[in-house]
C-alpha positions in Angstrom: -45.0 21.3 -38.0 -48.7 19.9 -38.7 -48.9 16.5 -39.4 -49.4 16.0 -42.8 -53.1 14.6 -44.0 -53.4 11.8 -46.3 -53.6 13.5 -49.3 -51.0 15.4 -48.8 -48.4 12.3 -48.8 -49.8 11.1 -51.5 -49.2 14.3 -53.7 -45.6 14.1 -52.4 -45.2 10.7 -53.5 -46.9 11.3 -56.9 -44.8 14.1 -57.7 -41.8 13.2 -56.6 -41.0 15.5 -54.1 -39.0 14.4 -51.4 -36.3 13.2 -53.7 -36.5 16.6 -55.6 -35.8 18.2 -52.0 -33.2 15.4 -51.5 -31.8 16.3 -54.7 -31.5 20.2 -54.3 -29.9 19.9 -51.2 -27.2 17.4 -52.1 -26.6 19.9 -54.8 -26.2 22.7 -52.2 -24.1 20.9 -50.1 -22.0 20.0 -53.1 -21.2 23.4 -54.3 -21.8 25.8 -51.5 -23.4 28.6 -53.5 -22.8 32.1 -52.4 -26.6 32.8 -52.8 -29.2 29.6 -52.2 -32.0 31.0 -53.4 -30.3 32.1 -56.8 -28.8 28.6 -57.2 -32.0 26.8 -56.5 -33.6 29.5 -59.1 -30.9 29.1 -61.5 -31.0 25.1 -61.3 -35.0 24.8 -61.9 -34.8 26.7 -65.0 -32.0 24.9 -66.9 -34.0 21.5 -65.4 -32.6 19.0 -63.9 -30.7 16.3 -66.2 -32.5 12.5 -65.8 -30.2 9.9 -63.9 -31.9 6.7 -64.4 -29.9 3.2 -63.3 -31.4 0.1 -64.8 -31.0 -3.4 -64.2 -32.2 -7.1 -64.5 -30.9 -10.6 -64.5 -29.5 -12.6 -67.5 -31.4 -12.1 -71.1 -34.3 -9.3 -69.1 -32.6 -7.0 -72.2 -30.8 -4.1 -70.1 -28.2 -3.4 -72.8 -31.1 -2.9 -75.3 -33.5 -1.0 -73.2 -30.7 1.3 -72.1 -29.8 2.0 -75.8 -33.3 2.6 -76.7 -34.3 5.0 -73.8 -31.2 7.3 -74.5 -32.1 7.6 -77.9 -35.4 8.4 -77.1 -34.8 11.0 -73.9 -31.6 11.7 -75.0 -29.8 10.4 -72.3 -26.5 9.4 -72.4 -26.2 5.4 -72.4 -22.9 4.2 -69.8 -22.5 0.8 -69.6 -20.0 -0.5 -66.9 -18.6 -3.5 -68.5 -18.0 -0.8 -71.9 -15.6 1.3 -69.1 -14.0 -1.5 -67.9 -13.0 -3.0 -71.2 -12.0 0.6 -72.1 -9.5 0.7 -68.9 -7.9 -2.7 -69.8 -7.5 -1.7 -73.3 -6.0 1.4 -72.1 -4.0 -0.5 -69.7 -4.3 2.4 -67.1 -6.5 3.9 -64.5 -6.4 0.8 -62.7 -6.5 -1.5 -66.1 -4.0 -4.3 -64.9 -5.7 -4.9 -62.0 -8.8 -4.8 -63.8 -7.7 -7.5 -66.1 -6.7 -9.8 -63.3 -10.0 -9.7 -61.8 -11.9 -10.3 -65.0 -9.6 -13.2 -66.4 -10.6 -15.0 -63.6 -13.9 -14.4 -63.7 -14.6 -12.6 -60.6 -16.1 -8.8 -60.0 -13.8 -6.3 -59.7 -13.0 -4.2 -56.4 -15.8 -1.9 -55.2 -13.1 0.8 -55.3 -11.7 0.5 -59.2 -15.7 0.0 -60.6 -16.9 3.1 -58.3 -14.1 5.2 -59.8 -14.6 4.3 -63.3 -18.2 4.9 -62.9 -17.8 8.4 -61.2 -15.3 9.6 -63.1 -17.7 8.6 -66.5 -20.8 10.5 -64.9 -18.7 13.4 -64.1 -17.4 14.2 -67.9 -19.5 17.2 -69.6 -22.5 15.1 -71.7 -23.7 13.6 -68.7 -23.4 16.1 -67.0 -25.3 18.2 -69.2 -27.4 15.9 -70.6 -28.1 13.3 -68.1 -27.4 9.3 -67.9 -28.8 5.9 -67.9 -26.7 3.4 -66.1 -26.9 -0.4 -66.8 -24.4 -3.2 -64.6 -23.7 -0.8 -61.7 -23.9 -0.6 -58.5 -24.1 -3.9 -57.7 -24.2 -3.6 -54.0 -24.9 -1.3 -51.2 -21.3 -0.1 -51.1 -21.2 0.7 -54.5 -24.0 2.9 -54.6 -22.4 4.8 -51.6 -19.6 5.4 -53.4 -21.0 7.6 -55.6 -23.6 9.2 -54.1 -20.9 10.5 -52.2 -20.0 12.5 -55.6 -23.5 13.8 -55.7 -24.8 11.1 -58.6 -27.6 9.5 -56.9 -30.2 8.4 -59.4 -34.0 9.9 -59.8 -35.5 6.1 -61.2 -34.1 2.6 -60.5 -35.9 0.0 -63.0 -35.4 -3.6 -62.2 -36.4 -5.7 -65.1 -38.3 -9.3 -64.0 -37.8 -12.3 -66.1 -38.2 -15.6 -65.1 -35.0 -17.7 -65.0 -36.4 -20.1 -68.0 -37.4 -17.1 -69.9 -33.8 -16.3 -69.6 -32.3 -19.2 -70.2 -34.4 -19.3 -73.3 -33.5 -16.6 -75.1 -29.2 -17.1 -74.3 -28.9 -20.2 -74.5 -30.4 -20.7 -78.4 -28.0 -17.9 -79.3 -25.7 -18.2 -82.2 -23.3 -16.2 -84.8 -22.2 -17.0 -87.6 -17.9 -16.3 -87.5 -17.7 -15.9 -91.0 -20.1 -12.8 -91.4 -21.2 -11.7 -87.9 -24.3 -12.4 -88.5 -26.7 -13.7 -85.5 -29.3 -16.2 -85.1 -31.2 -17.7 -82.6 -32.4 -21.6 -82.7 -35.6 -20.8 -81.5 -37.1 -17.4 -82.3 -34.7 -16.7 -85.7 -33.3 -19.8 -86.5 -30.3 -20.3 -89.6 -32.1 -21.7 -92.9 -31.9 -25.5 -92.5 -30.9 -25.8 -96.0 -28.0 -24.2 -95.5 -25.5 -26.8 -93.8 -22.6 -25.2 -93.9 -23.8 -22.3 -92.4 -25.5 -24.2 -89.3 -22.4 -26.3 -88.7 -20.1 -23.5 -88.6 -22.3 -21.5 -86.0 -20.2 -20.9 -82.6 -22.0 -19.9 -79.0 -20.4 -17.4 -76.7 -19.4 -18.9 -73.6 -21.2 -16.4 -71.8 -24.5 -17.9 -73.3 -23.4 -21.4 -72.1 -25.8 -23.2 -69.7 -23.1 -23.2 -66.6 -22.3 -19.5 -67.7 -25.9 -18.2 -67.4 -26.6 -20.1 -64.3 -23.4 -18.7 -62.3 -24.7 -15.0 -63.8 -28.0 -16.0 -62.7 -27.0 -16.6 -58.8 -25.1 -13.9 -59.1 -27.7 -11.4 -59.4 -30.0 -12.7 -56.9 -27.5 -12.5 -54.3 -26.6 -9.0 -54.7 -29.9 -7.4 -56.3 -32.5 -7.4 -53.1 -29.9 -5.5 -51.2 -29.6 -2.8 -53.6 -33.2 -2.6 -54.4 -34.1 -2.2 -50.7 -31.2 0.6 -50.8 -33.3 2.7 -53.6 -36.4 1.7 -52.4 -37.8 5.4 -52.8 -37.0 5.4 -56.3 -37.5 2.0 -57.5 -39.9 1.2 -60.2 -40.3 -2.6 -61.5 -41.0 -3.8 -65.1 -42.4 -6.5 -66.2 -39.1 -7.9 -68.8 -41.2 -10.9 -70.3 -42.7 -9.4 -73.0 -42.2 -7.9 -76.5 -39.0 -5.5 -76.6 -41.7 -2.4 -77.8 -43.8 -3.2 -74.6 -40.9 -3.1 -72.6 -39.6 0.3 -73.5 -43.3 1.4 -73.2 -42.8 0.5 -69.7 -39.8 1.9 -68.7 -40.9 5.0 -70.3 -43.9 5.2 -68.3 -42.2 4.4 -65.6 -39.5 7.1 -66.0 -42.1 9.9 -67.1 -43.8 9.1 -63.5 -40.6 9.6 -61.9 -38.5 12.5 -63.3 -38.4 15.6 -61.6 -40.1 18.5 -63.2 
């Protein structure tokens, strides 16, 4: 084969191409079609569904960008800490030793959050529909785990945020236990005037100093790993910035990236 020019890998790149390739082929080897060339044919006209995984460190707004992207594309929004509150709830599929794990504070085996997570991508909306994953993998070993299933994702965002910014916006969060209602002390604080309501606001202890800070070393041990893993697909956005800009971003970002 000729070596390719310049301009050539650089068309490739812009368009996506080797992971399309990538992609077709996993899906080949995954169901071992009869006829190739019908499957292939067959798979570009339905399209293919977006997998997008998304992720950031304390307060860069993953939950919220994931919500708003998969109402936007249509995506369906999975959230990892959603499935695993959802198997200790259920108190199966793994759910007891789920609970032991997160009582004390500590990740859950590679093995139980892989399942969870493949077993959620696998079920008919995302499926059809595609997915936007927020809080997994969160290391190399996890992200093998299901791209031995096929999932492998077409985008991985990593929101940046300083650690201050972070701190900043957890930290000064409040809610009021009477009404649910939620305030923060510096961007939307409660009316002054209104004492009883400022002395009965409660913080989570997630949004405790010591709470962010262990979240925070947390992530930085385990996302360089995993962003050198998707290197191919990852795009980075810039998290400190108005929530609209933001999703701008990620959109851009993900309209660059999709395969068409």
């Amino acid at each position: 084969m000729a070596k390719l020019t310049e301009r050539a890998l650089v068309y490739l790149k812009e368009h996506n191409v080797p992971l399309l390739l990538e992609h077709i082929l996993r899906k080949i080897i995954e169901d071992t079609p009869e006829r190739p060339m019908s499957y292939i044919a067959d798979m570009m006209q339905r399209g293919i569904p977006l997998h997008v995984v998304i992720a950031g460190p304390p307060g860069s707004g993953k939950r919220t960008q994931c919500s708003s992207i998969s109402k936007a594309l249509g995506v369906v929004p999975i959230n990892t800490g959603d499935l695993l509150r959802a198997c200790v709830e259920e108190r199966k599929g793994g759910g007891d030793i789920a609970k032991s794990y997160m009582d004390r504070g500590m990740p859950v085996p590679n093995m139980l959050a892989s399942m969870l997570v493949t077993k959620r991508l696998a079920q008919d909306d995302a499926l059809e529909h595609g997915w936007i994953l927020e809080g997994f993998p969160r290391n190399t070993q996890q992200a093998d785990a299901v791209e031995t299933h096929g999932q492998v994702p077409q985008i991985f965002i990593v929101l940046e945020l300083p650690e201050r910014t972070g701190f900043n916006r957890l930290e000064h969060r409040r809610t009021d236990p009477a009404t649910g209602a939620e305030y923060h002390l510096l961007y939307n604080p409660p009316p002054e005037a209104d004492v009883a309501l400022c002395e009965r606001l409660a913080q989570s202890e997630n949004d405790t100093h010591e709470a962010i800070e262990a979240r925070q070393k947390s992530y930085s041990e385990w996302i360089s790993a995993v962003k050198t893993h998707y290197a191919a697909m990852l795009e980075v956005v810039n998290a400190d910035q108005r929530v609209e800009n933001v999703t701008r971003d990620i959109t851009a970002a993900i309209e660059r990236r999709r395969f068409r």
